[in-house]
C-alpha positions in Angstrom: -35.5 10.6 78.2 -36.8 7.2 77.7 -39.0 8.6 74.9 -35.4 9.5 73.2 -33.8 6.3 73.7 -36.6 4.1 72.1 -36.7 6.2 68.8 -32.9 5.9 68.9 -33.3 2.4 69.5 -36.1 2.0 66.8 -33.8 4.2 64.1 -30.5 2.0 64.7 -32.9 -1.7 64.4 -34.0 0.2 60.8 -31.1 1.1 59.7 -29.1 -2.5 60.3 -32.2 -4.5 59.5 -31.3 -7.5 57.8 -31.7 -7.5 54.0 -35.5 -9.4 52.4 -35.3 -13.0 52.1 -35.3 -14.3 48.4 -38.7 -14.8 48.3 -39.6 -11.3 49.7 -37.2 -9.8 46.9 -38.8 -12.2 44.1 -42.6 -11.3 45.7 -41.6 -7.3 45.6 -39.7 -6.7 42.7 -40.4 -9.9 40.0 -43.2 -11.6 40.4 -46.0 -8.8 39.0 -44.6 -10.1 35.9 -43.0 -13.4 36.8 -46.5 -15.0 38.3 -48.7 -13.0 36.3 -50.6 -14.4 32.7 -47.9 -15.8 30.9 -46.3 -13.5 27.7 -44.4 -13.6 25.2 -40.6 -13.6 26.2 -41.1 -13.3 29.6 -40.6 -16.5 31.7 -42.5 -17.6 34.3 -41.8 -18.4 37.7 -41.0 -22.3 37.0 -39.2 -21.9 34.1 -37.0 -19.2 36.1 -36.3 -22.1 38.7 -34.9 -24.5 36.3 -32.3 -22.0 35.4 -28.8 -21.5 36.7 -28.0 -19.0 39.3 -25.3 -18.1 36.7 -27.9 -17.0 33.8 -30.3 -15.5 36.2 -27.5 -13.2 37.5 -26.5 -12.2 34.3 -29.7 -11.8 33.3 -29.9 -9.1 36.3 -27.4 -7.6 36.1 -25.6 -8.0 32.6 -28.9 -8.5 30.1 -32.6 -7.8 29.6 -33.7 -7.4 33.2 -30.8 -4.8 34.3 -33.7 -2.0 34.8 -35.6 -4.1 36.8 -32.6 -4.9 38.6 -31.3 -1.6 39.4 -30.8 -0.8 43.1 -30.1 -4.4 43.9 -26.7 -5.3 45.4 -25.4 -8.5 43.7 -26.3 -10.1 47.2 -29.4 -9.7 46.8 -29.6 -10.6 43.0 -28.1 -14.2 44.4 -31.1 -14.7 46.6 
């Protein structure tokens, strides 16, 4: 019995963990490219935090990263 309620308790704390941090999101999903040698066209981590939320959302979402950015909620994109 107690075996059964811990893997219920551990499957509920999974599913209604709380989303990555920014960081976490940027480290997982941008930053291969975003901290890596610096290339043509692709700006680097700096250069992404002088930009507006507004223009790194639509660059998510509406422009050239919208593969990268598949799967994220727009939640997440804000982070």
């Amino acid at each position: 019995m107690r075996h059964s309620i811990l893997l219920a308790t551990l499957a509920t704390t999974t599913l209604f963990a709380a989303d990555p941090d920014g960081a976490a999101l940027f480290k997982a999903r941008c930053a291969t490219c975003h901290e890596g040698p610096p290339q043509e066209r692709m700006p680097s981590r700096k250069e992404l935090e002088s930009r507006t939320p507004e223009a790194v959302m639509n660059a998510l979402f509406a422009g050239s990263m919208m593969v990268q950015a598949a799967g994220l909620t727009s939640d997440q994109g804000r982070r």
